[in-house]
C-alpha positions as CSV (number, residue, x, y, z in Angstrom):
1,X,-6.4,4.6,23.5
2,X,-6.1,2.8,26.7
3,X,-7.3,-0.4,27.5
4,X,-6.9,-2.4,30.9
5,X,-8.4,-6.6,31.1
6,X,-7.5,-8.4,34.4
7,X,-6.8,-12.2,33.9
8,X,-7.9,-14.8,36.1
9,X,-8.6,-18.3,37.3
10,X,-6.5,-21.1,39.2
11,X,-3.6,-22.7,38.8
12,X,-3.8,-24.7,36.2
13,X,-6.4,-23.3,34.4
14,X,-4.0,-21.0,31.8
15,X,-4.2,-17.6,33.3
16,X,-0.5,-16.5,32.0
17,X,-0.8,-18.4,28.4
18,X,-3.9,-15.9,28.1
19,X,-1.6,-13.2,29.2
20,X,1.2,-14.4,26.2
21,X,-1.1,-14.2,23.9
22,X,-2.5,-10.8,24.4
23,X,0.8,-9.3,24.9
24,X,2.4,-10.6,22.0
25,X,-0.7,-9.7,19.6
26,X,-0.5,-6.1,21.4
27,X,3.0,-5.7,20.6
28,X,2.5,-7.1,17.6
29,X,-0.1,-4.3,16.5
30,X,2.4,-1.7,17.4
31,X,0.7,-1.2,21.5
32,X,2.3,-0.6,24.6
33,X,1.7,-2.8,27.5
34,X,2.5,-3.4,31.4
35,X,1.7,-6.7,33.5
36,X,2.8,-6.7,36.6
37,X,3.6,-10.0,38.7
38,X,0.7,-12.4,39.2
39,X,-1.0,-12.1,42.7
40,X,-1.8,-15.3,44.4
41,X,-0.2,-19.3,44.2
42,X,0.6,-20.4,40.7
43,X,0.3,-23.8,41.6
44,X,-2.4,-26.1,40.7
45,X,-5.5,-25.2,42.7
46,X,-4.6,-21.4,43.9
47,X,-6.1,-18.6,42.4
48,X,-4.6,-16.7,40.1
49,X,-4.4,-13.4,38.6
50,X,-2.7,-10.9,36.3
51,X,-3.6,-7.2,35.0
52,X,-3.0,-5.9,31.2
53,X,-2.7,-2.7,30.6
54,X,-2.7,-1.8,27.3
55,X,-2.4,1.6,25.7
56,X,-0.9,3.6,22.2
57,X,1.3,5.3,24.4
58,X,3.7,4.5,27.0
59,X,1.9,3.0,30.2
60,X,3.5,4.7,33.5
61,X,1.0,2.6,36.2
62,X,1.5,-1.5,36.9
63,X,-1.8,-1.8,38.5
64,X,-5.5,-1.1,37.3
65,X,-7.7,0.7,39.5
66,X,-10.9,0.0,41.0
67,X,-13.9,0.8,38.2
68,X,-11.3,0.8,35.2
69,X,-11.1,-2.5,33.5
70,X,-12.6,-2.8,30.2
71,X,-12.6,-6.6,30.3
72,X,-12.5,-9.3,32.8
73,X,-11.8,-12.8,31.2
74,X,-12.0,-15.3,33.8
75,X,-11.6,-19.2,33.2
76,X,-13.7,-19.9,36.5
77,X,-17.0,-18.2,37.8
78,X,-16.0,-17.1,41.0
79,X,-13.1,-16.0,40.6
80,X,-14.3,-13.6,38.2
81,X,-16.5,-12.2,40.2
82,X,-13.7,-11.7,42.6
83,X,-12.9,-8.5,40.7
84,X,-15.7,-7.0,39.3
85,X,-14.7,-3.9,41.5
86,X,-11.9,-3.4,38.8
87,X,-14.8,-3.8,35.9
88,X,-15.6,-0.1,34.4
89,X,-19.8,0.3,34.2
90,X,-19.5,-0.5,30.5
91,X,-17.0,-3.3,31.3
92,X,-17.5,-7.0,30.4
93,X,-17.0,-9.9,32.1
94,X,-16.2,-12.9,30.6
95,X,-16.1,-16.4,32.1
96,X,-16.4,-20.0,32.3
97,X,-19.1,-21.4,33.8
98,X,-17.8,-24.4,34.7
99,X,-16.9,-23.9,38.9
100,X,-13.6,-25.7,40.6
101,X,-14.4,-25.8,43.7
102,X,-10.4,-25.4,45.3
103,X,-12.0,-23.8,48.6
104,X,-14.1,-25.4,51.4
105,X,-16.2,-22.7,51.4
106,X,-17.0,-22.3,48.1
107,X,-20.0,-20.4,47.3
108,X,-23.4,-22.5,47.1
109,X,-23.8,-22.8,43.1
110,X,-27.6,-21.5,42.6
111,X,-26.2,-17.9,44.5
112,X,-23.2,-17.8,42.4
113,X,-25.2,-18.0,39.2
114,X,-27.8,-15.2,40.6
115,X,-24.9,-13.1,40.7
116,X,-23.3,-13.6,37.7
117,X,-25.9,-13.2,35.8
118,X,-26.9,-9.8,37.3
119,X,-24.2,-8.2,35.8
120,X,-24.9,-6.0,33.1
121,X,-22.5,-7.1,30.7
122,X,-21.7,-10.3,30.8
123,X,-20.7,-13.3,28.3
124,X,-21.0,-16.8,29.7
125,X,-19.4,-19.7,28.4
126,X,-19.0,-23.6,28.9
127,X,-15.4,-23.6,28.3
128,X,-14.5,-26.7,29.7
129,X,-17.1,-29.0,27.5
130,X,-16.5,-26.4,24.4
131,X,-12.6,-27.0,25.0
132,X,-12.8,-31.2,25.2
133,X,-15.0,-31.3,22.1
134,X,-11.9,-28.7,20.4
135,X,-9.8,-31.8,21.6
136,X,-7.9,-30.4,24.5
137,X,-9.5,-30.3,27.9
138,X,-7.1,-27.7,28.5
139,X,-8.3,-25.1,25.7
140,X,-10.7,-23.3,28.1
141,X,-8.5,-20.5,28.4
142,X,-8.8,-20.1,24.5
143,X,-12.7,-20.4,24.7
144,X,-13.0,-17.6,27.0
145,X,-9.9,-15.0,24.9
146,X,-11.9,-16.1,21.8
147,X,-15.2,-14.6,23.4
148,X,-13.6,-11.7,24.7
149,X,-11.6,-11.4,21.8
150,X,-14.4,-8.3,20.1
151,X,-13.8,-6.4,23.3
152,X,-9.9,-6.3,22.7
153,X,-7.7,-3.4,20.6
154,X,-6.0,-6.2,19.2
155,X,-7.1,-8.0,15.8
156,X,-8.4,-11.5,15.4
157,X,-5.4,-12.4,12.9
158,X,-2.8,-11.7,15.6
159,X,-4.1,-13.3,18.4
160,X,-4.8,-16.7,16.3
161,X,-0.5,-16.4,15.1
162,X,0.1,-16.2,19.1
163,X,-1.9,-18.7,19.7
164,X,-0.2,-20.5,17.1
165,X,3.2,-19.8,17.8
166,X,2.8,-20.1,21.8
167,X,1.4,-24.1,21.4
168,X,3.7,-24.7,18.5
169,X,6.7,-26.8,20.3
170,X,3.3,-28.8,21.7
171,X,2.7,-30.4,17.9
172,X,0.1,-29.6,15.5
173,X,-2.3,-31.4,17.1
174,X,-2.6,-29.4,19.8
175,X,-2.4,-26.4,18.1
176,X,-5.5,-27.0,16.1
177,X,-7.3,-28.0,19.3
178,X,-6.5,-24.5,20.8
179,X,-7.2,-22.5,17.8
180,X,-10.1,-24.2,17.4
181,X,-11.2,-23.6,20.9
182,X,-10.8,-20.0,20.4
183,X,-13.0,-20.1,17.6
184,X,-15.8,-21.7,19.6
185,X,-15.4,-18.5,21.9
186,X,-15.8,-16.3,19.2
187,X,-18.2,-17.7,17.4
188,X,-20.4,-18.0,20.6
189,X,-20.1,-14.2,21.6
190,X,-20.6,-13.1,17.8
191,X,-24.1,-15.3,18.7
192,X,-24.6,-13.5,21.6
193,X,-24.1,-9.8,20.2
194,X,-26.6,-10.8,17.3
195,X,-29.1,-12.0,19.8
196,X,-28.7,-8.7,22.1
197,X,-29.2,-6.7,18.6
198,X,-32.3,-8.2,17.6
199,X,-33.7,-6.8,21.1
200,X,-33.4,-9.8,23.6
201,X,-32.4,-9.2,27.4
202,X,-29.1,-9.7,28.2
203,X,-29.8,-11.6,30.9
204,X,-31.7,-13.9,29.0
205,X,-29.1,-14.1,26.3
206,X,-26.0,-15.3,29.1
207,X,-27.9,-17.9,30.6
208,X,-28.3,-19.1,27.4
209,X,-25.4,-19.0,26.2
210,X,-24.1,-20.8,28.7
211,X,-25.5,-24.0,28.0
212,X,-24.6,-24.0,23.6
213,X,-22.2,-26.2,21.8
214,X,-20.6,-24.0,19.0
215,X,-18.9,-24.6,15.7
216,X,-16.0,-22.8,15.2
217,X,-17.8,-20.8,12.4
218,X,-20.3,-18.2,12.3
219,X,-23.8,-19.4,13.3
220,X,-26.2,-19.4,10.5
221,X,-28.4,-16.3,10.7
222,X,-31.6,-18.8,10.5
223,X,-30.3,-20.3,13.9
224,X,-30.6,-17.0,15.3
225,X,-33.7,-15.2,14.1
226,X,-35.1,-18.8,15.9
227,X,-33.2,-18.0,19.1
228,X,-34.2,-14.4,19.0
229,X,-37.8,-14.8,18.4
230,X,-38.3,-17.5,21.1
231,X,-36.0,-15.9,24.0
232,X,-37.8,-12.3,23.1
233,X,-41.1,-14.0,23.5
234,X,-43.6,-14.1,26.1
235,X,-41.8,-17.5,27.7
236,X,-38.2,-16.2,26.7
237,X,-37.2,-16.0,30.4
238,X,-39.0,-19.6,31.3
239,X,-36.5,-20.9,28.0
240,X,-33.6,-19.0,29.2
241,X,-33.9,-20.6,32.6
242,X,-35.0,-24.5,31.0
243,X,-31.3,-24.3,28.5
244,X,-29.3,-23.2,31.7
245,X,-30.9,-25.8,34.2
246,X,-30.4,-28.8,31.5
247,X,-27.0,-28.5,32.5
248,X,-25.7,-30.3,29.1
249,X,-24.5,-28.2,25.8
250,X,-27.4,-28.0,23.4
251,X,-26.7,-27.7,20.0
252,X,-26.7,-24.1,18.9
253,X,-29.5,-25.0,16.0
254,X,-31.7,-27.0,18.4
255,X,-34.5,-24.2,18.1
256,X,-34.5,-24.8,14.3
257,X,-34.4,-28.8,14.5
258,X,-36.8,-29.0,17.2
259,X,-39.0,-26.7,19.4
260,X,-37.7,-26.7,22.8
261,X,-40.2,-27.2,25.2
């Protein structure tokens, strides 16, 4: 088994506490790893990035090659997108949604999200509102492993006792925000996989997702027959498109309280 996720975001933003976490749980479960150094500033407001290699043998190569990375997790949109070369054709992407615009030239928003959402496999998140109603503005990174979390050789269990044990000195407090963040991550892509196997687009299914406000539970099955019946419908595309434009979280069970028009 070999498994290789590239890390990434701005200063700031969490890239290496991802990073902690998954190599901990991967050593943990009896893996082999490599990261090399992280490319780019560290500082606040430079991108940021570092490769995982994974593996349950011994790992000879630092670096992941173009068209081999299983997973992207990416706390900011465009930086993800910076290395999708690395993504494998089955290879997800998973990012925030929520752009910092550190660059003068940054990308003009509408033609970022065209992009992003033309790749095949994607999971889109708000991160940053999901992580401030977890109670840390700074849980984003969590948000994002927890929706990638299904992807990774690692289990659930592990990664939460990393989590744990890597905000621990920080109080309890702010471990429950950041376990609880991670939560809302995986709840949200367990919502999205349901919604993908009851036969709605993909595309559909990440703009959508993009715009939810998740429990840090499992949604209720009810929630998404509603979702699944009204994005595969004739109008699924026009909904898609309204829940992403609102630009707000919606709660996940708006379908079921009241038909979104």
């Amino acid at each position: 088994m070999n498994f290789d996720l590239v890390l990434c975001g701005v200063g700031g933003q969490g890239v290496l506490s991802t990073a902690y976490v998954v190599d901990h749980a991967a050593v943990e479960a009896g893996l082999h790893f490599k990261q090399p150094e992280v490319h780019g500033m560290a500082q606040r407001g430079g991108a940021v990035s570092a490769q995982v290699r994974l593996s349950d043998g011994p790992v000879s190569s630092d670096l992941i090659s173009d068209g081999a990375a299983g997973a992207i997790l990416s706390v900011e949109p465009m930086e993800g997108l910076r290395y999708l070369k690395q993504l494998r054709p089955d290879g997800w992407l998973v990012t925030d949604v929520t752009p910092l615009k550190n660059i003068t030239e940054y990308p003009d928003l509408e033609r970022l999200f065209h992009v992003l959402f033309s790749v095949p496999h994607v999971i889109a998140v708000d991160a940053t509102k999901l992580a401030a109603k977890a109670g840390a503005m700074k849980a984003q990174n969590m948000v994002v492993l927890g929706a990638a979390a299904r992807f990774l050789p690692v289990p659930l269990a592990l990664l939460e006792r990393h989590i744990t044990a890597l905000f621990q000195p920080k109080g309890e407090r702010v471990v429950t925000a950041n376990l609880k963040a991670f939560r809302m991550g995986v709840a949200a892509s367990a919502f999205g996989a349901a919604l993908v196997a009851r036969g709605v687009p993909r595309p559909l299914v990440a703009r959508a997702l993009a715009r939810l406000d998740f429990q840090p539970v499992e949604v209720d099955e009810l929630v998404v027959k509603a979702w699944a019946d009204r994005l595969a419908g004739v109008d699924g595309a026009a909904v898609a498109q309204r829940v992403f434009a609102s630009r707000e979280l919606l709660p996940v069970d708006v379908l079921t309280a009241n038909t979104l028009n």
